[in-house]
N, C-alpha and C positions, 0 to 999 in steps of 0.2 A: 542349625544351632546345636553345639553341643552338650554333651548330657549337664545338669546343673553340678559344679562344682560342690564337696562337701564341706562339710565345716572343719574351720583350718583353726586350731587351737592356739591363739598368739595374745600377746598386749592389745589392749583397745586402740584402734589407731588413734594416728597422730597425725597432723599435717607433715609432707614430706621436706627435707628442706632444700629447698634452691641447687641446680646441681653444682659442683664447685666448677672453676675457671679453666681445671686443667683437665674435666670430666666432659667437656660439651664436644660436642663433632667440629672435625675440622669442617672449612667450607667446602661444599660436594657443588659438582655439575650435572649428577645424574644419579637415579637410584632404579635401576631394572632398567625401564625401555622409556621411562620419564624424564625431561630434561628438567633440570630445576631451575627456577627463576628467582628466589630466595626463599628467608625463614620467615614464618607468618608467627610460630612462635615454640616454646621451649620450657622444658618443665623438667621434672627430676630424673623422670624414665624414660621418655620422649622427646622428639623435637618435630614441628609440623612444618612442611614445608609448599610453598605453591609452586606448583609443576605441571606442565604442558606434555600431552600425551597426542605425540604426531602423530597416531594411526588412528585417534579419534577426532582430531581437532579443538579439544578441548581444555581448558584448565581443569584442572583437579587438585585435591590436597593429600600429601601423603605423608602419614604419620608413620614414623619412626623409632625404634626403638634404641636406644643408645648402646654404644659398643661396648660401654664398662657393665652395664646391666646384662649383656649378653655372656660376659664372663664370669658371669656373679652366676652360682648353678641355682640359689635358693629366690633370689629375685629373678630371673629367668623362667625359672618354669612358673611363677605366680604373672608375670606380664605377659607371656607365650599365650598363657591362657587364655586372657582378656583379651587380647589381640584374637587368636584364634574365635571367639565367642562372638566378636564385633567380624569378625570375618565371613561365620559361617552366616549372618544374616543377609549376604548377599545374593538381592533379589528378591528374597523373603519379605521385605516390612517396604513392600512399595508405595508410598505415601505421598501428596504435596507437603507434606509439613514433616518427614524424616530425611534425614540426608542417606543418602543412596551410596553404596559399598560398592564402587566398581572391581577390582582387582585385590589382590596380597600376595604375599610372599613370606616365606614364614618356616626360615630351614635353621641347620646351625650358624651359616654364617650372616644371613641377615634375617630381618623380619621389620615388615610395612605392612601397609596399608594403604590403599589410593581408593578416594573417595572424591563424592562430590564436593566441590568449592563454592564454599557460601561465603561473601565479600564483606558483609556489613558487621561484622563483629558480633561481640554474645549480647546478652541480658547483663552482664556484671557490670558494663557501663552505665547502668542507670539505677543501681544499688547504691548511691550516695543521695543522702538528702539533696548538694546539689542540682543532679541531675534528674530529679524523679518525672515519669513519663505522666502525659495526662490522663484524667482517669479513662476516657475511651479508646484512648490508645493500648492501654494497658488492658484493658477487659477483652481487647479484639484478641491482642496477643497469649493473654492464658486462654481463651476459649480454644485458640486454634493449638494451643499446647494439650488440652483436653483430648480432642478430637484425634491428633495423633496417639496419643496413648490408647488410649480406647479401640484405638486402629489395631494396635499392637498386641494389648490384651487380647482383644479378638480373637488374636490367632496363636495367640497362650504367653504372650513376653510380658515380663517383669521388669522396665530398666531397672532402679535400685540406686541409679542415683544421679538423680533430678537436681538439676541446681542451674545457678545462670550462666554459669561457663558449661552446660553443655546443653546453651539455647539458644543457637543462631541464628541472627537475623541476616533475612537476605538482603535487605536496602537498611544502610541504620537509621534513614528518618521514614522507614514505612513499619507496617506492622507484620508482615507477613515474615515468618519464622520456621527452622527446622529444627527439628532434635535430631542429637547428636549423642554420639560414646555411648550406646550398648556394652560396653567391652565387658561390664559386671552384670549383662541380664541374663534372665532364669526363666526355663519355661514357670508357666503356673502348676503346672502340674504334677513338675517335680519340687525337689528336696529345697525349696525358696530360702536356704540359709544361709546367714551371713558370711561371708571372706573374711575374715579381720585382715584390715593391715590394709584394708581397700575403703574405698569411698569417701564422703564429703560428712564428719559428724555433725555439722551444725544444720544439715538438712534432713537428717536419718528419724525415721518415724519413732515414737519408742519403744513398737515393737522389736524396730532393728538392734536399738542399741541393747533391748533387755535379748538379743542372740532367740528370736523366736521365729517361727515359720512366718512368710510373708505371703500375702496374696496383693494385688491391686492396689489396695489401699496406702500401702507401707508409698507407692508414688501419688496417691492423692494428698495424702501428707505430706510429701517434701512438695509439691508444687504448692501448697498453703502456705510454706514457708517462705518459698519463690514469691509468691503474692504480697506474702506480710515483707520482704526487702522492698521489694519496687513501689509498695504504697510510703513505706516508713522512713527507709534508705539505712534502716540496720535489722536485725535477726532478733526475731521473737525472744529467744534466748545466747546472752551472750556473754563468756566470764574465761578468768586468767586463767584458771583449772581446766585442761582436758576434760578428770573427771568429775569434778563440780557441773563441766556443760553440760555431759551424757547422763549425769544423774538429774538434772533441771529437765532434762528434755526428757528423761522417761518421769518424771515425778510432780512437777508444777505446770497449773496452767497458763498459756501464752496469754499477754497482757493484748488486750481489742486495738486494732490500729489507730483508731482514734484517740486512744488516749497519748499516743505519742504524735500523731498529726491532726486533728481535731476533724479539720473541712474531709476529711474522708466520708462517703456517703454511709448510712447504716445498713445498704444491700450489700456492700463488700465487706464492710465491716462482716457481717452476719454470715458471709459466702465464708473470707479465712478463720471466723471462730469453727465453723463446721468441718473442713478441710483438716485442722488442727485437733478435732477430738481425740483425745486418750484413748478413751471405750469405741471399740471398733464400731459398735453398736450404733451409735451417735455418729460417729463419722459418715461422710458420703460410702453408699453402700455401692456404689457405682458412678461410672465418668457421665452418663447421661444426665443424672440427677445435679454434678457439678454445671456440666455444661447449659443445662435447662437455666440456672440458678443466673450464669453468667450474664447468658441472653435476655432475662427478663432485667437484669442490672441496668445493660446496655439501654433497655427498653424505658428506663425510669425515668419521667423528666424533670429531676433534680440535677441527674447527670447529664441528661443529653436533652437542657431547655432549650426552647429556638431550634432544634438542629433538622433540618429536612431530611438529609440524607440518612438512608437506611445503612445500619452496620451490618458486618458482612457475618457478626453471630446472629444477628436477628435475621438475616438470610439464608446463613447452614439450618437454621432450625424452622423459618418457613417451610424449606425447601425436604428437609427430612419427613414431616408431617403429612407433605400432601401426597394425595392418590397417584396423582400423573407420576410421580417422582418415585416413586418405591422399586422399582427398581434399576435406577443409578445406583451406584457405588459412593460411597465417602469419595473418589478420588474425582467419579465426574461431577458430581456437588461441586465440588469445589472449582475446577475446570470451568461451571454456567457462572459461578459466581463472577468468576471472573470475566466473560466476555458479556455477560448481558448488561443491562442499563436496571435500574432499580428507582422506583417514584412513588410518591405518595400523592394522594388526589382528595382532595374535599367535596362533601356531596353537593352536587350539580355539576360537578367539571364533564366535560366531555373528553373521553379518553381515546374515541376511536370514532370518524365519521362518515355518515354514507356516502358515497362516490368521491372520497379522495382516493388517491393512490397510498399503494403502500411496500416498502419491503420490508415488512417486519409482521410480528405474530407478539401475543400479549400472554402472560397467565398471572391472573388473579390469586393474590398471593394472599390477602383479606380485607375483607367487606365484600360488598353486594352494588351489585351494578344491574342494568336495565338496557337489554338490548330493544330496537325500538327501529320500523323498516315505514318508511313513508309517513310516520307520523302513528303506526302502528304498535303497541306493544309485542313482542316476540315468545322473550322468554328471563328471566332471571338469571345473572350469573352468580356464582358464591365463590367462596376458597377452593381452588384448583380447578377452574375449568378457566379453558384454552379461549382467547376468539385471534381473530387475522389471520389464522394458521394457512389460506388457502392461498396468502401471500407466496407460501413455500411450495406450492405445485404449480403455479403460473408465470410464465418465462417473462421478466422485469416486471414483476408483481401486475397487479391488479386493481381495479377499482372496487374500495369497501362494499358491501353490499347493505349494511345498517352501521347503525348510527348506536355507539357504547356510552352510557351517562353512567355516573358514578349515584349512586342512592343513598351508601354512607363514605364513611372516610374510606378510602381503599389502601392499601401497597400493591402497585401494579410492579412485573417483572417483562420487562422488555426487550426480544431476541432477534436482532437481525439476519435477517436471513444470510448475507455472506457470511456472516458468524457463526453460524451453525454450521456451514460450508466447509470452514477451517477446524472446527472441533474435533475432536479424536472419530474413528471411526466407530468403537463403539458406545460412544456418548451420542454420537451421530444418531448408531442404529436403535438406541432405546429411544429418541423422542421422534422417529419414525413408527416406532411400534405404539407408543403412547399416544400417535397423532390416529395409529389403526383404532384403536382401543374407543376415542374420543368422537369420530366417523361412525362407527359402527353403534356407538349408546345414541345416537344424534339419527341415526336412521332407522332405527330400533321405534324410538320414541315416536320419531314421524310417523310409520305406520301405524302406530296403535293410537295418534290422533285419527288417521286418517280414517280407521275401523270403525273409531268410536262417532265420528261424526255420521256413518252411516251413509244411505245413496242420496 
């Protein structure tokens, strides 16, 4: 990443306009060692094209910068920049939910980009009232835009500008999404100040627009604003004036989304009034605090009545909380999310029985169950302990050895053993060690009945 750009003293931006007809690139068959396959799409300084990279076997996207902008010496070193800056994070913000900076190129005569290829288009398709996503669709989608950021903060980035053209989905009728266009982030640590001339004003916190230092929040903010589109299908604040918007948005408060869509529930209502605070103070003071907020949304059942299935925010955030699980990474979270199976149980169900077989392994995600051998009681499970695991050391599993009843309602999390098989290795090797971890408290405890019962 390079060092934070400093403040570049211009007019307040302005939306850029359309490039003209005799400003757009002719049609290309290749750019470096990429064959291109057409334009995905095209803007005033750019054009992005999908392209096939035969030494990896892959598509990829690679954005371009335009040949008249390369001649322009004052728009040139300001685009150089942002390309350079979305460059150097190559490798750096390794994420499921960032899109991945393979390659660039970045001389006098040309300058790309080739990145990963996400297929299902942005968020800006569902910023019309009438397209708006439903609400758990949408809750799954900013949690996991949360979570990326948070990813990123982490390791000191600031994107800066958050909007739904730089939020793509990777299927557009699923939820699962990556962010996109670093080109204008800043570490935290340095000089977080404005570009003029650069970003999105209708999403700009009002720290940005009043040109003040930013940390974190300044993207808590614009994603409030992201929120407030995709529930409302228009922009908390919106007006003919440039500077009439930039003064609304540093100066008035955004009107609640229900007053413009009513059936909105009062948890998200109450999530984008916080997201949206003025006073930093008031604002989310971090992404965990958004993200918690998300999950327990998801968890409401106004939102989600009747719905058995477990959402994959109330999953990331089971799954961050428990013991067994501290230390995966954000990226293998997400990884189990994906291949395990997820189930809810009401008390008395039986979730695991003595002398069936099995190839799979369970962990108790919440509530309390009752293990129970012949008719015997054993031992209590709670939130985060393992049972079936020994499915995973016996060649085409085994016959249970008790019998698992549910005592209250539960969320069980369910791992097949070929699935673990295929997971990353070191996703592999932490629920290896976490199965040593759960062996060892389990043998531990035996002996000190064993003590205590005496000869």
């Amino acid at each position: 990443m390079s060092a934070a750009p400093r403040r570049i003293r211009s007019a307040p931006p302005s939306p850029e306009p359309a490039a003209r007809l005799d400003d757009r690139p002719e049609p290309v068959e290749r750019i470096g060692k990429y064959d291109i396959r057409g334009l995905i799409g095209e803007g005033a300084t750019s054009s992005v094209y999908l392209a096939y990279d035969p030494f990896t076997g892959r598509d990829v996207a690679i954005k371009q910068l335009h040949r008249d902008v390369l001649r322009d010496a004052d728009r040139d070193c300001l685009h150089r920049t942002l390309l350079l800056n979305e460059a150097a994070l190559a490798g750096k913000l390794v994420h499921p939910h960032i899109v991945q900076i393979h390659d660039a190129a970045i001389d006098d005569s040309q300058a790309y980009i080739a990145m990963e290829y996400v297929p299902g288009g942005t968020l800006a398709a569902f910023c019309r009232p009438d397209s708006l996503l439903p609400f758990e669709r949408l809750i799954e989608i900013i949690f996991r835009c949360t979570r990326a950021l948070d990813f990123a903060f982490r390791r000191g980035i600031i994107h800066r500008d958050i909007k739904p053209a730089n939020i793509l989905l990777v299927d557009r009728d699923g939820q699962d999404i990556k962010i996109s266009d670093f080109g204008t982030a800043v570490h935290a640590a340095g000089d977080a100040t404005q570009v003029l001339g650069v970003g999105s004003p209708a999403y700009m916190s009002p720290q940005q627009v009043r040109d003040m230092p930013l940390n974190h929040q300044t993207d808590i903010h614009s994603l409030g604003v992201v929120m407030f589109q995709l529930l409302t299908g228009r922009l908390p604040f919106e007006s003919d004036s440039h500077y009439s918007l930039l003064y609304r948005i540093a100066h008035e408060e955004a009107p609640a989304p229900s007053s413009i869509r009513p059936d909105v529930p009062e948890a998200l209502d109450a999530i984008v009034r916080r997201a949206l605070e003025k006073d930093l103070a008031r604002r989310y003071q971090d992404w965990a605090e958004f993200s918690h907020d998300l999950a327990q949304a998801s968890r409401n059942r106004k939102i989600n009545a009747d719905r058995a299935e477990v959402a994959d925010a109330e999953k990331y955030e089971a799954l961050r909380r428990l013991a067994f699980f501290r230390e995966f990474s954000d990226a293998e979270l997400w990884e189990i999310i994906g291949f395990s199976q997820w189930s809810r149980a009401e008390p008395g169900t039986v979730v695991m029985k003595e002398g069936e077989s099995g190839d799979h392994f369970c962990l108790l995600a919440e509530g309390e169950a009752r293990v129970v051998k012949r008719g015997k009681l054993l031992h209590l499970l709670t939130d985060g302990d393992c049972f079936g695991e020994m499915a995973l050391f016996s060649a085409g599993g085994r016959a249970r050895s008790a019998t698992v009843e549910a005592t209250t309602a539960l969320s069980v999390l369910r791992i097949g053993v070929a699935a673990l098989e295929r997971a990353s290795d070191t996703c592999r090797m932490h629920f290896y060690k976490a199965f040593l971890e759960v062996l060892s408290t389990r043998l531990s405890m035996a002996n000190s009945r064993i003590a205590n019962a005496g000869p």
